[in-house]
N, C-alpha and C positions, 0 to 999 in steps of 0.2 A: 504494500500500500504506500502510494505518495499522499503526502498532508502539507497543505499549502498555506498561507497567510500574505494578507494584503494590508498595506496599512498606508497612510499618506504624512507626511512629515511635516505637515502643519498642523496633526496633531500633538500641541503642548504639552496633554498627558499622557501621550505613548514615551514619550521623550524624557518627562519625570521618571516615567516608572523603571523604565530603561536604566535610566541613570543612578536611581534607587535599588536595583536588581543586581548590579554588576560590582564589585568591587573597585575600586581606584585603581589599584595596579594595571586592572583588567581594562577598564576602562583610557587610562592611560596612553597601554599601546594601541588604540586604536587612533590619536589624536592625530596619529602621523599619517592616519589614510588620508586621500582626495579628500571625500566629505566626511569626516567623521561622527556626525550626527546621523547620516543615514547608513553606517557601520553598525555605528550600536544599536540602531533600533531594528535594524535586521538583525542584527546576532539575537537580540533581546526575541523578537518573534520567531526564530531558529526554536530558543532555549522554550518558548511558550508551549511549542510541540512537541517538546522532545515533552515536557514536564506533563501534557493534554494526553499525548498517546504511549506515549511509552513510559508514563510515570517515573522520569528521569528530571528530579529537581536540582540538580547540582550541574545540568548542562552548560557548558559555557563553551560555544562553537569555537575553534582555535582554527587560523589559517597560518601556512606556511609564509618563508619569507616574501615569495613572490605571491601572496597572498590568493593563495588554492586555498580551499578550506579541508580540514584536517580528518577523515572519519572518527567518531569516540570507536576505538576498541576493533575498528575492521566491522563493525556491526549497522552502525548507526552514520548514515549520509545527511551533507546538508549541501544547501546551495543558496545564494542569495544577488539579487539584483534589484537596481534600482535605478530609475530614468526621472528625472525632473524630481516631481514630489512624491511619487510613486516607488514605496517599496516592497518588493516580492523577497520570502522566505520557502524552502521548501526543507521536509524532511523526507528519511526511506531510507528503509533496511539495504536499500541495495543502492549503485553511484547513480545518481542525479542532476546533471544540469539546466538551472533554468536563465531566462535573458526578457528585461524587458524593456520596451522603449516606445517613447512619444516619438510620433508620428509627424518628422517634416522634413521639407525639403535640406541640402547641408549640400557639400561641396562633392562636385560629380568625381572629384577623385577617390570617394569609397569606393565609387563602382572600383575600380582597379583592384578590388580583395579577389571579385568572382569571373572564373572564366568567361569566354566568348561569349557561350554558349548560356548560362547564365545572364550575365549582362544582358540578355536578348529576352528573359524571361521575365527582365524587374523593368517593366513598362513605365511603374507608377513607383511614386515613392512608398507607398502602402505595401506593392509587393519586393519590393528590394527590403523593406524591411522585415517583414515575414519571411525570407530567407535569412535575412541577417540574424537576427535570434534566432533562431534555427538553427544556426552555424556556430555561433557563437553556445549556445546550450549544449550544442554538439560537444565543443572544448572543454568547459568546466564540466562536464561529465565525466571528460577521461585527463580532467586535471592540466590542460593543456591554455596557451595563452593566444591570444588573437592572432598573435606573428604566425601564426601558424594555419590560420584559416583555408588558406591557398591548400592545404593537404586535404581536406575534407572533398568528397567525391558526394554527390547525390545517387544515390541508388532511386528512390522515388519519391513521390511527395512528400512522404514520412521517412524514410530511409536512407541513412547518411552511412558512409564509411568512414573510419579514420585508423590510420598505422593498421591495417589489417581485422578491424574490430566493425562491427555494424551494432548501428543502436538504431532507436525509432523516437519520432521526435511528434509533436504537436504543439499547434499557435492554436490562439484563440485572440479575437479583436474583441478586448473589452469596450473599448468606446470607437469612436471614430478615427483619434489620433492616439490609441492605447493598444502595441500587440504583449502578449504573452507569450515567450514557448517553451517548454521541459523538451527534454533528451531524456533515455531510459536505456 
């Protein structure tokens, strides 16, 4: 089972509570991410799941230097992303990447991540970015970093390859300039 969480980062008291939940040390090293207000309150909605379904209150999701996130124990996956004010958590027994993003136009030099052939398929910026997390979920699945995109092969709508591994992916368009997508 995947168990997801959404939260927006204008709320105040997710951001209290976050703040209140985590220790100082812990909370510390995140000061150094990009945003680190939408760090902690994705680790904090991580920890909310781990504690909701897996009755695991002492959760505290740890990522690596290059900031992979770290399985607890080889048992227990997490994955976390966020686009503007929008934050995605996900948890699962098994690896999970998800990716999410507001929906706009940005400079035609992204196109140069995705082949030809590709490029030919993202018409719109709605669908370049419905591949783009896609791809991108694809990576922090198997722990991997965006430099790396150009290695991902499309098997099908949902079916991606990468280093010899196939996983299956799904988007969903929560609003109009909002996609979603997990890798599994």
């Amino acid at each position: 089972m995947i168990f997801f969480a959404q939260e927006h980062i204008g709320n105040k008291q997710m951001i209290k509570r976050a703040q209140a939940h985590f220790p100082e040390l812990y909370q510390s090293r995140l000061k150094a991410k990009a945003s680190p207000k939408h760090s902690l309150v994705a680790r904090f909605l991580v920890s909310q799941l781990a504690k909701q379904h897996f009755s695991l209150s002492d959760f505290f999701p740890e990522s690596d230097s290059e900031n992979r996130p770290l399985p607890r124990k080889n048992v227990l996956f997490w994955s976390a992303s966020y686009s503007g004010d929008t934050i995605f958590a996900a948890i699962s027994q098994k690896p999970i990447g998800i990716d999410v993003e507001n929906i706009r136009p940005r400079s035609e030099t992204l196109l140069s991540w995705f082949s030809p052939e590709e490029y030919k398929e993202a018409p719109s910026w709605k669908i370049f970015y419905q591949l783009w997390t896609k791809k991108e979920a694809v990576l922090k699945r198997f722990g991997s970093g965006v430099d790396e995109m150009s290695l991902i092969q499309k098997i099908s709508d949902n079916q991606y390859g990468f280093q010899g591994k196939i996983c299956t992916t799904k988007s969903v368009f929560l609003a109009e300039n909002l996609i979603f997508s997990f890798a599994v």
